[in-house]
N, C-alpha and C positions, 0 to 999 in steps of 0.2 A: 216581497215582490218589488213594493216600492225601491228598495237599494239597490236588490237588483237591478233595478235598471238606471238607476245613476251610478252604478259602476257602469256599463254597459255606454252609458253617454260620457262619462266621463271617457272611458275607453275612444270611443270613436272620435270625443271635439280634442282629442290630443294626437290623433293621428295625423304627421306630417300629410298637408298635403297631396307630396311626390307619391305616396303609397297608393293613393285612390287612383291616381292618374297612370301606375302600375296597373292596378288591378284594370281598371277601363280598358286599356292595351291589352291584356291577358284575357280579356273578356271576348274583348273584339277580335282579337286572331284566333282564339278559340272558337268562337261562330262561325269565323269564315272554313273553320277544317271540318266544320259538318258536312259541309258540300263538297265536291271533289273539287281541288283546288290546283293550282300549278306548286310546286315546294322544289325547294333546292336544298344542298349543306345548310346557306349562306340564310335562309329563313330558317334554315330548323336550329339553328343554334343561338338565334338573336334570345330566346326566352332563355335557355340555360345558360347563358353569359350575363343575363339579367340576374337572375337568381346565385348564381356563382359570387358575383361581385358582391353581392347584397350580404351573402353568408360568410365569405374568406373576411370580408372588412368587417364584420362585429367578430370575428373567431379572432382575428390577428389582433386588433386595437381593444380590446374589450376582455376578453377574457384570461383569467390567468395562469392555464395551462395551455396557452397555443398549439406549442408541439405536439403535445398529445391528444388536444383535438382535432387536429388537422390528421394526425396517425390512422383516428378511428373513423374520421371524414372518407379519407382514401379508401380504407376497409369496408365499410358501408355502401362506397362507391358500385362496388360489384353484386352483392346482391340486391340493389336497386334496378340494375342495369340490366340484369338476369331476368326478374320477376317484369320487368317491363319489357324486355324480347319476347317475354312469351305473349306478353299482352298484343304485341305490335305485329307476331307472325301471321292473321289472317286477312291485315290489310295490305290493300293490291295497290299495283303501279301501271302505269301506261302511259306514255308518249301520244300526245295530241301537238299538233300543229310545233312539232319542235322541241315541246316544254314536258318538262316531266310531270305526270298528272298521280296524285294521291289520294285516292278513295276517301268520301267520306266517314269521316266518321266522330262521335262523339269521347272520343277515347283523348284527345291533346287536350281539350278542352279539361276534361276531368285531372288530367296529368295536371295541366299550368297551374287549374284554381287548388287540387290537393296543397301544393307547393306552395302555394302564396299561402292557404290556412294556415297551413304547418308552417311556416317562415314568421307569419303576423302572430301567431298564437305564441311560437315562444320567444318574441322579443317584447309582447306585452308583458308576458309572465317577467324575461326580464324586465321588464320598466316598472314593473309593477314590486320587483325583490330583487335588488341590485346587488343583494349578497351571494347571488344564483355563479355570479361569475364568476366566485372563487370557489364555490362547492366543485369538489374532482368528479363529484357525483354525476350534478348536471352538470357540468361539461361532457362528460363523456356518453350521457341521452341526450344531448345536443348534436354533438360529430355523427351518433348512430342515428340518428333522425334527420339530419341536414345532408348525411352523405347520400343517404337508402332514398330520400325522396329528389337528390339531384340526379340521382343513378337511376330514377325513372327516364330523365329525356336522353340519355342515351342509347335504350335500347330502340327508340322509334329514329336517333337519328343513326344510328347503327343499320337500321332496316332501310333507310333511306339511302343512305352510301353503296349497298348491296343491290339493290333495285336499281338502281344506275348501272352500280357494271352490269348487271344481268340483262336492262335492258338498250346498254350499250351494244355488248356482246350479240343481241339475236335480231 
């Protein structure tokens, strides 16, 4: 138990500070989409431009199959994307004073923090086995994990783009 948890602290007193300051922002917009909020493209894509960066820059400078993780990246893409449209079809939209209004709910929230677990866990594992980057292995449970869980925020800002024209249109 004792080791456990000075892995556990060693884990955490090596985490760049920028990552906390991640997750506190991921936190924070994730609270405020429990209540029905205003949302546009232009906020719904600020997290998965977060996390995109974060993953394309350790897959391109880091690992030593790039091409082929980025391959299975893209592939992963669509059933992420899928599996979270269906999660995203029972939330509503509506126009209040102008601004387009998005149902609360605790569903972004879950989305953001999955993505950051699954983002911190396996760059600890890398940090933790830096021989991980040449295994073809994990790379390629890298690209299938890092695509499928980027391909979550798609399908909610895909629901979001469509709720607009619809409630363009009526």
């Amino acid at each position: 138990m004792v080791e456990t948890l000075k892995i556990l602290f060693e884990i955490i007193h090596r985490t760049p500070f920028w990552v906390w300051v991640v997750l506190l922002i991921l936190f924070r917009r994730g609270m405020a989409l429990t209540t029905d909020s205003p949302t546009s493209l232009g906020r719904s894509i600020i997290m998965p431009g977060i996390f995109i960066i974060w993953g394309l820059n350790t897959i391109i400078y880091q690992f030593k199959h790039p091409e082929l993780l980025l391959d299975v990246y893209l592939i992963f893409l669509i059933p992420g994307f899928l599996f979270s449209y269906l999660l995203y079809k029972n939330i509503k939209y509506h126009f209040k004073n102008g601004e387009m209004i998005q149902q609360g709910s605790f569903l972004p929230l879950s989305i953001m923090l999955t993505n950051f677990l699954v983002k911190y866990t396996l760059n600890v594992i890398l940090a933790t086995n830096s021989s991980l980057y040449n295994n073809i292995e994990f790379n390629l449970l890298y690209g299938c994990i890092s695509g499928f869980t980027i391909g979550l925020f798609f399908g909610g800002i895909y629901k979001t783009i469509k709720a607009k024209k619809r409630l363009a249109n009526s």
